[in-house]
PQR file of N, CA, C, O and H, with PARSE charges and radii, in Angstrom:
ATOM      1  N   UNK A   1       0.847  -1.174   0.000 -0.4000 1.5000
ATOM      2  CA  UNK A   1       0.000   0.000   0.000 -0.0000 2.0000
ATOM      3  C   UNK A   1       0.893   1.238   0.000  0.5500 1.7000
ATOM      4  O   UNK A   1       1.732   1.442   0.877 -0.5500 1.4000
ATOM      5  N   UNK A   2       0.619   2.230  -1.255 -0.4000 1.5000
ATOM      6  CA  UNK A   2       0.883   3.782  -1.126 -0.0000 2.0000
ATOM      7  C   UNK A   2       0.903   4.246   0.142  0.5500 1.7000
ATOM      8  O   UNK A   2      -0.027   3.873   0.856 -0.5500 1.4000
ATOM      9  H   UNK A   2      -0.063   2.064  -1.968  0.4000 1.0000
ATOM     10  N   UNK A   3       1.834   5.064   0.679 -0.4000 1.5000
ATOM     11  CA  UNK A   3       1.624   6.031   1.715 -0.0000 2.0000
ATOM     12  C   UNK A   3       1.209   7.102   1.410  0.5500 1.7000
ATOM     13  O   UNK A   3       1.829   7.570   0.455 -0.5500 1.4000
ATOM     14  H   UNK A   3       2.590   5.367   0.099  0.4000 1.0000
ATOM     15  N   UNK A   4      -0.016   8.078   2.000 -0.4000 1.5000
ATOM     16  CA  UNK A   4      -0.705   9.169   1.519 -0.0000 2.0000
ATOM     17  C   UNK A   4      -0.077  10.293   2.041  0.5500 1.7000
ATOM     18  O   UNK A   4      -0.004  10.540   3.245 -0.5500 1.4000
ATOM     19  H   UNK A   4      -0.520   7.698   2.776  0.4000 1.0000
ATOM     20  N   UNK A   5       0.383  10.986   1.131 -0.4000 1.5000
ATOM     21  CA  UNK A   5       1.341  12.363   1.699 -0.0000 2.0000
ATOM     22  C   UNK A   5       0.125  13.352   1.806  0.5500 1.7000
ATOM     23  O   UNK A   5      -0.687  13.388   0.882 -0.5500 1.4000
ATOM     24  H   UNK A   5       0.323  10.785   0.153  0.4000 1.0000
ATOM     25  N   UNK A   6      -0.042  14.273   3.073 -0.4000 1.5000
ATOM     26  CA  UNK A   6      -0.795  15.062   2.759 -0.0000 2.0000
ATOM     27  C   UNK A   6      -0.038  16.606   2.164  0.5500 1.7000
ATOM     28  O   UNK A   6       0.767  16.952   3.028 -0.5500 1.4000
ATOM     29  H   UNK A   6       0.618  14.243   3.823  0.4000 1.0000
ATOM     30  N   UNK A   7      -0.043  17.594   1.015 -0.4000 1.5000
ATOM     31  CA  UNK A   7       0.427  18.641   0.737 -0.0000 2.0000
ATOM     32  C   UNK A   7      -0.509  19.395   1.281  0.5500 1.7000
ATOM     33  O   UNK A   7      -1.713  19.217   1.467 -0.5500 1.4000
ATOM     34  H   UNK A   7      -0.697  17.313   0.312  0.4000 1.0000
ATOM     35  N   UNK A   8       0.512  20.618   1.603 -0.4000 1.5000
ATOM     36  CA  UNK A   8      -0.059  21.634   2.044 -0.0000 2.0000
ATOM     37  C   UNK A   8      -0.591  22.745   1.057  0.5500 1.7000
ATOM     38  O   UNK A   8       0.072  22.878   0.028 -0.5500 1.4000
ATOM     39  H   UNK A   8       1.490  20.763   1.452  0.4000 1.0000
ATOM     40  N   UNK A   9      -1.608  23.500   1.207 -0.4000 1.5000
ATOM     41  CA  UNK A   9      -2.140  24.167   0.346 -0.0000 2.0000
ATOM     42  C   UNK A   9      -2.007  25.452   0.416  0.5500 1.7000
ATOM     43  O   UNK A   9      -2.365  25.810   1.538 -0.5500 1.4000
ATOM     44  H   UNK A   9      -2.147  23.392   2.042  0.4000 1.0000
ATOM     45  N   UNK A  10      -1.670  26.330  -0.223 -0.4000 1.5000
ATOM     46  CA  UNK A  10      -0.657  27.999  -0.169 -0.0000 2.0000
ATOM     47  C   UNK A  10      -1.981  28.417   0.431  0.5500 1.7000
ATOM     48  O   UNK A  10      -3.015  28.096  -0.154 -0.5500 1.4000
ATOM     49  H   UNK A  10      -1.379  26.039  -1.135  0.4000 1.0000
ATOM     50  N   UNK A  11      -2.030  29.190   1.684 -0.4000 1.5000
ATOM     51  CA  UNK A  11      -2.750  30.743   2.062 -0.0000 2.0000
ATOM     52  C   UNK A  11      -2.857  31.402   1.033  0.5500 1.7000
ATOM     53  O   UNK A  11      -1.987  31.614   0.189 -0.5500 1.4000
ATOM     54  H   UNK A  11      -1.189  29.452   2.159  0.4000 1.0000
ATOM     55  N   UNK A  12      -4.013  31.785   1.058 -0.4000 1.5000
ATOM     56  CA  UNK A  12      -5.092  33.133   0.324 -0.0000 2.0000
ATOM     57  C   UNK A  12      -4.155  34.094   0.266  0.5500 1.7000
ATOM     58  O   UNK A  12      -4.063  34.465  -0.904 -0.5500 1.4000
ATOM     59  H   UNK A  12      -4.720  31.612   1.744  0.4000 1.0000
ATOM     60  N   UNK A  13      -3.168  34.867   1.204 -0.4000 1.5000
ATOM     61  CA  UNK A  13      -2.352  35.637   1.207 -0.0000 2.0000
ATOM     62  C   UNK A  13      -1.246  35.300   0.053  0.5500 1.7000
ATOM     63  O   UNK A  13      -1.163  36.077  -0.899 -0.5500 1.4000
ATOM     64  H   UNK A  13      -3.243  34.565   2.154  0.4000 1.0000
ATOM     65  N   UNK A  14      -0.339  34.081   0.123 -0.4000 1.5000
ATOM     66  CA  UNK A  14       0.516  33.678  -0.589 -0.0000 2.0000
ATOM     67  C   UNK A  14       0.141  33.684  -1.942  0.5500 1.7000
ATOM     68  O   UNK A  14       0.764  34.121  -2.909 -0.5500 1.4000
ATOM     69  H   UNK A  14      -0.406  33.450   0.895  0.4000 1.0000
ATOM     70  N   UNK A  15      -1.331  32.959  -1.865 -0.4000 1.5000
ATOM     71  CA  UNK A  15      -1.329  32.624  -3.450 -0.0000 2.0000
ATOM     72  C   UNK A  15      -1.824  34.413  -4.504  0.5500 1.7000
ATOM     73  O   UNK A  15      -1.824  34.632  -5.716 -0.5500 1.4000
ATOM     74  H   UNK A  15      -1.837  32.604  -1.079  0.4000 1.0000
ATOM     75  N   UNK A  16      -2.153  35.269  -3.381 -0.4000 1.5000
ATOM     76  CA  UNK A  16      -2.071  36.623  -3.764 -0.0000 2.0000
ATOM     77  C   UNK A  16      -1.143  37.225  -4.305  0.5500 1.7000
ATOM     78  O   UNK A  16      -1.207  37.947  -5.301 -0.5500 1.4000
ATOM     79  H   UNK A  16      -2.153  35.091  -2.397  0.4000 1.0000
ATOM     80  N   UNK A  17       0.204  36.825  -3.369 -0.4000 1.5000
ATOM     81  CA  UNK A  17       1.682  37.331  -3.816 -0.0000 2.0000
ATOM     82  C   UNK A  17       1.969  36.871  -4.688  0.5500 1.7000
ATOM     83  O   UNK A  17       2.569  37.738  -5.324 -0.5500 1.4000
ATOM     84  H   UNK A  17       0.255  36.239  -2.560  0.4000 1.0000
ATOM     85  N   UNK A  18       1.955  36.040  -5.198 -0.4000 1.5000
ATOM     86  CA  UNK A  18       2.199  35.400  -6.410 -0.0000 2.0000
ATOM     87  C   UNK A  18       1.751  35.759  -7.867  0.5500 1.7000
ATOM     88  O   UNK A  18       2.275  35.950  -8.964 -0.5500 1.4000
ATOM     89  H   UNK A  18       1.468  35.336  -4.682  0.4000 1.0000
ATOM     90  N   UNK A  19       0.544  35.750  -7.319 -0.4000 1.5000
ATOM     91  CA  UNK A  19      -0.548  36.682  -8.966 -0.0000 2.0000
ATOM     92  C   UNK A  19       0.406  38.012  -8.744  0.5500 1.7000
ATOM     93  O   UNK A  19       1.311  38.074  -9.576 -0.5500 1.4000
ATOM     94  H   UNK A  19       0.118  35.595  -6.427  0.4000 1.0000
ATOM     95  N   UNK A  20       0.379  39.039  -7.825 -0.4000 1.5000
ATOM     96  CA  UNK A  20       0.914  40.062  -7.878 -0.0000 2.0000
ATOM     97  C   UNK A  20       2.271  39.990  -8.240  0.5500 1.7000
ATOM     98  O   UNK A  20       2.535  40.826  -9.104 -0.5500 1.4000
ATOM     99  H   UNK A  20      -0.357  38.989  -7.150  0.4000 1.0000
ATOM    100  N   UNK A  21       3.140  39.364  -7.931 -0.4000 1.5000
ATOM    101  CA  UNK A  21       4.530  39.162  -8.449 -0.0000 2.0000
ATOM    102  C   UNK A  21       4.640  38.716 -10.112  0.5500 1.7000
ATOM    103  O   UNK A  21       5.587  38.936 -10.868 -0.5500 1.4000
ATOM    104  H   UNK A  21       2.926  38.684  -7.229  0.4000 1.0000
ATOM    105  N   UNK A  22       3.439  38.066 -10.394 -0.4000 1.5000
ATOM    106  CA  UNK A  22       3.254  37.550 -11.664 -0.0000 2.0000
ATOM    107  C   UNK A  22       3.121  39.017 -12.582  0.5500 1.7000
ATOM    108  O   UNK A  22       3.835  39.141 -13.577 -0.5500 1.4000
ATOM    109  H   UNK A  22       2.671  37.888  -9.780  0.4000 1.0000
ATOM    110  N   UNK A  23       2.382  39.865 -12.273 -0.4000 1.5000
ATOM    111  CA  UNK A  23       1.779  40.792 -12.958 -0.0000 2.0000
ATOM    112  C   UNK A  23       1.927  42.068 -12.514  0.5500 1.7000
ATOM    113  O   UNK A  23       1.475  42.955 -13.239 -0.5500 1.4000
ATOM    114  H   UNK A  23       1.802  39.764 -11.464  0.4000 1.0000
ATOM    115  N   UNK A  24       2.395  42.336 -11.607 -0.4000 1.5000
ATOM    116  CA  UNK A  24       2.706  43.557 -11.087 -0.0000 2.0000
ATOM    117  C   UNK A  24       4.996  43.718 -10.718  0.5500 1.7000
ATOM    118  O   UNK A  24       5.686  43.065  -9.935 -0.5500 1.4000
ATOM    119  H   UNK A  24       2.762  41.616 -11.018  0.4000 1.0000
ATOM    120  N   UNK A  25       5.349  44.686 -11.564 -0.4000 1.5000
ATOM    121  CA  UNK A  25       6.686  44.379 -11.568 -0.0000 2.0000
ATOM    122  C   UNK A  25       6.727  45.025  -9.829  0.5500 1.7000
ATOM    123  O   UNK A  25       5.883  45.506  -9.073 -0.5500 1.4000
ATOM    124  H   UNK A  25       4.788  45.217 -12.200  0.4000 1.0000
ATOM    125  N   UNK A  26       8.578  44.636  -9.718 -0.4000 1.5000
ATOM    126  CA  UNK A  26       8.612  45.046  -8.278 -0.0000 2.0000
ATOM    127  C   UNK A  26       8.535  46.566  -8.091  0.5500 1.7000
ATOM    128  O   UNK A  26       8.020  46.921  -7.031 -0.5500 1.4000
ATOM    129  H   UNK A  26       9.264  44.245 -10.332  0.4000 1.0000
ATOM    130  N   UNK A  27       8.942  47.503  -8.904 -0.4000 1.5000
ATOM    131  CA  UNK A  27       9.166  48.934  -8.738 -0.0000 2.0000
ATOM    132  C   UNK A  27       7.826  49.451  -8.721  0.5500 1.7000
ATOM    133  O   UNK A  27       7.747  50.609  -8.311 -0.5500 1.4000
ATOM    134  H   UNK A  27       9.361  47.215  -9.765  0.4000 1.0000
ATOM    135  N   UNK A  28       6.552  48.789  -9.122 -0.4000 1.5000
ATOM    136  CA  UNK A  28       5.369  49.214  -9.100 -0.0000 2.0000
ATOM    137  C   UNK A  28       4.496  48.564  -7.612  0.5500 1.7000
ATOM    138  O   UNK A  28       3.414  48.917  -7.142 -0.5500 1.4000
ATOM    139  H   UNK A  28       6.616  47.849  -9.455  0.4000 1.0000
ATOM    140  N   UNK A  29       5.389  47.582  -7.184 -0.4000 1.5000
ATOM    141  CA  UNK A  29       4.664  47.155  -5.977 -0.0000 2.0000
ATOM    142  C   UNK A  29       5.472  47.623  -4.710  0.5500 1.7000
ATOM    143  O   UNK A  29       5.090  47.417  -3.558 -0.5500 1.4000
ATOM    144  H   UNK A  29       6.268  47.295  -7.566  0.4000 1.0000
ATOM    145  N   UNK A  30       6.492  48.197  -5.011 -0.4000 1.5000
ATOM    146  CA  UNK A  30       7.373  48.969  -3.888 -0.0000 2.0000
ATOM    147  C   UNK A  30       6.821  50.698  -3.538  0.5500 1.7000
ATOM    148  O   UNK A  30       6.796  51.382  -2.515 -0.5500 1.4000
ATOM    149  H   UNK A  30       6.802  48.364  -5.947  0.4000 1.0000
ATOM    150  N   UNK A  31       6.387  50.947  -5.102 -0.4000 1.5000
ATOM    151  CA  UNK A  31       5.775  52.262  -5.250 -0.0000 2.0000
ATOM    152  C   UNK A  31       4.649  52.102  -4.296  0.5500 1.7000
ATOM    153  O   UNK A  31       4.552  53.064  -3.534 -0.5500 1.4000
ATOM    154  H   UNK A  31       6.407  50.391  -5.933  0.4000 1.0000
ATOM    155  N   UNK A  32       3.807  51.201  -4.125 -0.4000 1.5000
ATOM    156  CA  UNK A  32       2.301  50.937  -3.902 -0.0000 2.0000
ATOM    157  C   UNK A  32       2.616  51.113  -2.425  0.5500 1.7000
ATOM    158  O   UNK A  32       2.212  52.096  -1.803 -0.5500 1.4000
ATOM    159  H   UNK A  32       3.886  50.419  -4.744  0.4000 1.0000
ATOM    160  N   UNK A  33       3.380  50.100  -1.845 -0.4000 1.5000
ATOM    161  CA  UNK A  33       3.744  50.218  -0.472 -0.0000 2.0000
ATOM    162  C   UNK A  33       4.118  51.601   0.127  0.5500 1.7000
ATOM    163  O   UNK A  33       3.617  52.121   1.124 -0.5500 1.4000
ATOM    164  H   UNK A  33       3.709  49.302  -2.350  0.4000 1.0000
ATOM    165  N   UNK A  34       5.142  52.118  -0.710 -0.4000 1.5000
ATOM    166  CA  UNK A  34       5.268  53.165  -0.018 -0.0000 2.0000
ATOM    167  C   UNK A  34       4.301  54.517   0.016  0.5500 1.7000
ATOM    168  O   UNK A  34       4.593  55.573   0.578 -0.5500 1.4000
ATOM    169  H   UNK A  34       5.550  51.696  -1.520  0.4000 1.0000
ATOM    170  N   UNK A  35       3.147  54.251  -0.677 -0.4000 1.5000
ATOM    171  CA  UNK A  35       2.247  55.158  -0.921 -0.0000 2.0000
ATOM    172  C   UNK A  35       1.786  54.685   0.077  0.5500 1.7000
ATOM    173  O   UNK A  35       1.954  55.547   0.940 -0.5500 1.4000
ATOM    174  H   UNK A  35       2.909  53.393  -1.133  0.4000 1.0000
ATOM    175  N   UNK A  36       1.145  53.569   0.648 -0.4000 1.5000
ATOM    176  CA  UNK A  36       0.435  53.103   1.718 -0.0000 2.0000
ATOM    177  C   UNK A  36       1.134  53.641   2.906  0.5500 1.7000
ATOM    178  O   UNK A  36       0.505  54.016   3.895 -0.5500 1.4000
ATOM    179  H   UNK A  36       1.008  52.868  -0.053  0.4000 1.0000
ATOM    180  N   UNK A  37       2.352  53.683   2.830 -0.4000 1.5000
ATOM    181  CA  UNK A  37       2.863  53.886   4.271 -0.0000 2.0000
ATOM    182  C   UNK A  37       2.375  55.287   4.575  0.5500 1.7000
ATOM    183  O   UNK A  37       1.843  55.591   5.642 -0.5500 1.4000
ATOM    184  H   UNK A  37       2.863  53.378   2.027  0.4000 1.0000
ATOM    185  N   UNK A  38       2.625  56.264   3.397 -0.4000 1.5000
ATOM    186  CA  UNK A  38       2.513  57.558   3.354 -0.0000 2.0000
ATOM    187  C   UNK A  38       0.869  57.991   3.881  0.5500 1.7000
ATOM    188  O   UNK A  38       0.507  59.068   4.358 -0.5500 1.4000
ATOM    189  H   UNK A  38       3.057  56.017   2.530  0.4000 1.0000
ATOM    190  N   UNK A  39       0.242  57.053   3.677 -0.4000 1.5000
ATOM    191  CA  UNK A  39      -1.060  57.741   4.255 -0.0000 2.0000
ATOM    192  C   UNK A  39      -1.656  57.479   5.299  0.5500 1.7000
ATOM    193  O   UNK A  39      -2.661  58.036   5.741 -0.5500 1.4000
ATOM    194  H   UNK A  39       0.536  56.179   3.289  0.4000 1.0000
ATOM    195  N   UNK A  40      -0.636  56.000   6.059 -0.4000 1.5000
ATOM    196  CA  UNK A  40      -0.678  55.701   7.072 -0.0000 2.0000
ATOM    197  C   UNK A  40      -0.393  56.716   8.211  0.5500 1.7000
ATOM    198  O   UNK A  40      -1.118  57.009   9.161 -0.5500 1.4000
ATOM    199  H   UNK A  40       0.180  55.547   5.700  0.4000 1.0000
ATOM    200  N   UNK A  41       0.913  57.208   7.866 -0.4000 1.5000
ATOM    201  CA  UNK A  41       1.488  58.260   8.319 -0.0000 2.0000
ATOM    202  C   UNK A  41       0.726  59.814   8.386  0.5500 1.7000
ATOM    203  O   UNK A  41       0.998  60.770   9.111 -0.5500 1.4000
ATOM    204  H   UNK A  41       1.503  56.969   7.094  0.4000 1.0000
ATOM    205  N   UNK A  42      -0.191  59.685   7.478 -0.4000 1.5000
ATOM    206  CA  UNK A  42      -0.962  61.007   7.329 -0.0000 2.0000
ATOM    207  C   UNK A  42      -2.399  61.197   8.554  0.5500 1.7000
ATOM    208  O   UNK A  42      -2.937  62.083   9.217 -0.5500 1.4000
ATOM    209  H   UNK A  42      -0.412  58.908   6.889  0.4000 1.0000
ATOM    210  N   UNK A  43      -2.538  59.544   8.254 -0.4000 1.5000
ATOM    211  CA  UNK A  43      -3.566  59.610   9.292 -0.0000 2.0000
ATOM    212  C   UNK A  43      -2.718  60.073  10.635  0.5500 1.7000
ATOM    213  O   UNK A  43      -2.894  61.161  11.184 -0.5500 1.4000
ATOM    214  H   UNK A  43      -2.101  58.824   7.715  0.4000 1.0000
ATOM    215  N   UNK A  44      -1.635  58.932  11.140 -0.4000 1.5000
ATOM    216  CA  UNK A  44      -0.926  59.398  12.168 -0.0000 2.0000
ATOM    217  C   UNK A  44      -1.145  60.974  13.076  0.5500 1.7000
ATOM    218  O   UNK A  44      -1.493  61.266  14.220 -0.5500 1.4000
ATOM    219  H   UNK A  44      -1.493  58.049  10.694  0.4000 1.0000
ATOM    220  N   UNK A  45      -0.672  61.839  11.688 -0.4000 1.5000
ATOM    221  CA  UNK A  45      -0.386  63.130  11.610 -0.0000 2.0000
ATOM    222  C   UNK A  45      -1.839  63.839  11.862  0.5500 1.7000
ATOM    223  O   UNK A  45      -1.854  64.700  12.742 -0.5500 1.4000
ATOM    224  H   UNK A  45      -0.389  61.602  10.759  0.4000 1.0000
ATOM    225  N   UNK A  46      -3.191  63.529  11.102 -0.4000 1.5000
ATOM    226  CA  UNK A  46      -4.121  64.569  11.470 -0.0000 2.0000
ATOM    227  C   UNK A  46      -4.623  63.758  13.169  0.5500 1.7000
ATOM    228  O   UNK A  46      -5.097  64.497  14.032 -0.5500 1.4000
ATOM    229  H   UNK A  46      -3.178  62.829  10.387  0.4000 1.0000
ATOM    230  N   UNK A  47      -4.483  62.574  13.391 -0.4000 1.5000
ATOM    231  CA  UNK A  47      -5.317  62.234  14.589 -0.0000 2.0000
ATOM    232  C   UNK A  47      -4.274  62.644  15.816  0.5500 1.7000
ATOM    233  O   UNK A  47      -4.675  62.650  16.979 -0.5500 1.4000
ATOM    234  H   UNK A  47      -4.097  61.974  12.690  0.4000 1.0000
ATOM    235  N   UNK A  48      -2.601  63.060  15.394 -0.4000 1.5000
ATOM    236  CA  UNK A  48      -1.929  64.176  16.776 -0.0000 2.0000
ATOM    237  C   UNK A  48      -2.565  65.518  16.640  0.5500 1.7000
ATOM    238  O   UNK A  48      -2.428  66.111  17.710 -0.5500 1.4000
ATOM    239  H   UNK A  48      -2.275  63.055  14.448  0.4000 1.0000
ATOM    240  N   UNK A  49      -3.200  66.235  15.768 -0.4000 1.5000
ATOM    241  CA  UNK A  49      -3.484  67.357  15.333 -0.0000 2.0000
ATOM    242  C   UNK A  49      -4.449  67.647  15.815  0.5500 1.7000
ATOM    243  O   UNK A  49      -4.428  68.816  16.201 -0.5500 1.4000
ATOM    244  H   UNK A  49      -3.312  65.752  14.899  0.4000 1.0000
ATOM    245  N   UNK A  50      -6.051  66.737  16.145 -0.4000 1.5000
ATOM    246  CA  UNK A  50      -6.961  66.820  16.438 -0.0000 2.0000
ATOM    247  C   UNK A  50      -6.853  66.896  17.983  0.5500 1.7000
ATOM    248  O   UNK A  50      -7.521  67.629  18.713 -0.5500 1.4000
ATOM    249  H   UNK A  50      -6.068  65.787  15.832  0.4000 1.0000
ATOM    250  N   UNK A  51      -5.811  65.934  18.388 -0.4000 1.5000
ATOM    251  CA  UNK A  51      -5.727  65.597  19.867 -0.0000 2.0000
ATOM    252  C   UNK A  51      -4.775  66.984  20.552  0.5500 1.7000
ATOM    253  O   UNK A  51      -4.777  67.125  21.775 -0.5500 1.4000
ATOM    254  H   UNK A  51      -5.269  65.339  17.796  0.4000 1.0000
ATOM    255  N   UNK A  52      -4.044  67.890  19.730 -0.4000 1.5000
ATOM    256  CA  UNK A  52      -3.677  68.915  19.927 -0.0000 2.0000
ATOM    257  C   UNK A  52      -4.517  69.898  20.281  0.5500 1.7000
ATOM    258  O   UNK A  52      -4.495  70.713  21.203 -0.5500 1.4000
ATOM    259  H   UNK A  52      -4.042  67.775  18.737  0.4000 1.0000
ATOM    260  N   UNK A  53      -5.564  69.606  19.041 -0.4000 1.5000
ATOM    261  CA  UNK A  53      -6.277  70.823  19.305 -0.0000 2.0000
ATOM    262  C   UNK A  53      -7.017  70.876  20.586  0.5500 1.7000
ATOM    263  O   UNK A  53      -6.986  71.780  21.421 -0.5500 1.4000
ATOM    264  H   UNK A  53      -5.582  68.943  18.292  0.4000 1.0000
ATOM    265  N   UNK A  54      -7.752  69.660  20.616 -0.4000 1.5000
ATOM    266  CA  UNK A  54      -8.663  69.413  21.764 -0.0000 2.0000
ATOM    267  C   UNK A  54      -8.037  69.617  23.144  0.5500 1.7000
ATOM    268  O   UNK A  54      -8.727  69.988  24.094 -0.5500 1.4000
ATOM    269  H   UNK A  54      -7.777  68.926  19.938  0.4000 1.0000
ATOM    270  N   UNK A  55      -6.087  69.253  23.304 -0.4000 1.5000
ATOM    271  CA  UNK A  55      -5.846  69.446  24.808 -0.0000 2.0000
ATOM    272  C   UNK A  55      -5.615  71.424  24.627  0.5500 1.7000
ATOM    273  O   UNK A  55      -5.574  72.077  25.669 -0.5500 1.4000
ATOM    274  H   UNK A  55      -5.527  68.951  22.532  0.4000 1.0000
ATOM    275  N   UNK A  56      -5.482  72.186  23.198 -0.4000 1.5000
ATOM    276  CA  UNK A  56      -5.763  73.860  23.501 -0.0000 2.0000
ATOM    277  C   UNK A  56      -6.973  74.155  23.936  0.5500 1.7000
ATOM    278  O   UNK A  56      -7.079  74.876  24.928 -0.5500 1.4000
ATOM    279  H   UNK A  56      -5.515  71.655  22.351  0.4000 1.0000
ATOM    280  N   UNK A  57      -8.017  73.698  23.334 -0.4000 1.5000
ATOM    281  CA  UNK A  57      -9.183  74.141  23.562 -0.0000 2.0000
ATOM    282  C   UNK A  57      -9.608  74.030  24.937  0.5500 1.7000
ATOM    283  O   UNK A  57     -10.337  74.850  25.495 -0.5500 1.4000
ATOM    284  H   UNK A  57      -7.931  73.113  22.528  0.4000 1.0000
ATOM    285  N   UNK A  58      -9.131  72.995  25.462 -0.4000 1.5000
ATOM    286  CA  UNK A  58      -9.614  72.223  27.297 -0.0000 2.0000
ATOM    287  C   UNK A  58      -8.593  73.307  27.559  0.5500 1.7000
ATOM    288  O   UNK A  58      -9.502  74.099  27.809 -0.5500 1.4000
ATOM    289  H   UNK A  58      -8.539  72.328  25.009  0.4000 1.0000
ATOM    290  N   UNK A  59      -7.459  74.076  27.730 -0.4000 1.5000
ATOM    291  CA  UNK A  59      -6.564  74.383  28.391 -0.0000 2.0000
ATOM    292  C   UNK A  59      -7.330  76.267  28.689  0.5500 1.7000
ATOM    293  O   UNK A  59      -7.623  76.833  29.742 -0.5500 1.4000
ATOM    294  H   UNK A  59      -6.721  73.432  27.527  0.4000 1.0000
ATOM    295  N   UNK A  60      -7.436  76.811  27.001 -0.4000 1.5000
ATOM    296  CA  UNK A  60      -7.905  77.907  26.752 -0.0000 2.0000
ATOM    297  C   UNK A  60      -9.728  77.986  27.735  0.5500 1.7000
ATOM    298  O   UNK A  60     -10.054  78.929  28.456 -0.5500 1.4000
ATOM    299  H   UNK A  60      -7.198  76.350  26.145  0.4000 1.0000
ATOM    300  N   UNK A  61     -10.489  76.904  27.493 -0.4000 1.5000
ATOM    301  CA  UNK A  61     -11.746  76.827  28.809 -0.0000 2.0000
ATOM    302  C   UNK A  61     -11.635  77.709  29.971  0.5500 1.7000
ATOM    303  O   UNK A  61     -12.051  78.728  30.523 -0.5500 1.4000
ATOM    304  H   UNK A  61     -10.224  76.138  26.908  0.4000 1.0000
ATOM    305  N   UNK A  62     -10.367  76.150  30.044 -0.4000 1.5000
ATOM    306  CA  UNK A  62     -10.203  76.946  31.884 -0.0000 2.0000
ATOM    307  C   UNK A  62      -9.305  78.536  32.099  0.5500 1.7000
ATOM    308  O   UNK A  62      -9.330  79.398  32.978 -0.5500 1.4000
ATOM    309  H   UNK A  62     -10.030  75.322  29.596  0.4000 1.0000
ATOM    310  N   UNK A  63      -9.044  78.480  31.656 -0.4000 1.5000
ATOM    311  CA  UNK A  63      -7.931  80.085  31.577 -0.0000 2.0000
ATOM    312  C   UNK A  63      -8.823  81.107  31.259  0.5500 1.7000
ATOM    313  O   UNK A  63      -8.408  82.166  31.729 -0.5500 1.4000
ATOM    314  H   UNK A  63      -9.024  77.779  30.942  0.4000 1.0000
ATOM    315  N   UNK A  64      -9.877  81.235  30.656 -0.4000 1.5000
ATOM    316  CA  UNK A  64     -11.049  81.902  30.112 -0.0000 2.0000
ATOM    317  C   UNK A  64     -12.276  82.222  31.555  0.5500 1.7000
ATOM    318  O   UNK A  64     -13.352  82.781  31.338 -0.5500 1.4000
ATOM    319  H   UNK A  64     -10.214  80.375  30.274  0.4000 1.0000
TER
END
């Protein structure tokens, strides 16, 4: 009797990278990333901005 190997089957993720590596060159998927980071970072930037404003506004209250 055959012994039954079981293979493993690539993650949804992996088999993603792959189509994308297939069809997307690397300088266009490095571009992509770093655009992502960039707006990651943007959010970053307005949600210290908001939280700025809000500890002037609480500060300006009481001083008022």
């Amino acid at each position: 009797m055959q012994a039954v190997r079981a293979k493993a089957l690539p993650s949804v993720t992996d088999a993603l990278r792959t189509v994308e590596t297939l069809l997307i060159g690397t300088g266009q998927r490095t571009a992509r990333r770093n655009a992502w980071t960039s707006v990651l970072e943007d959010r970053r930037r307005a949600k210290d901005r908001v939280e700025t404003q809000d500890v002037l506004e609480a500060v300006s209250a009481r001083t008022s």
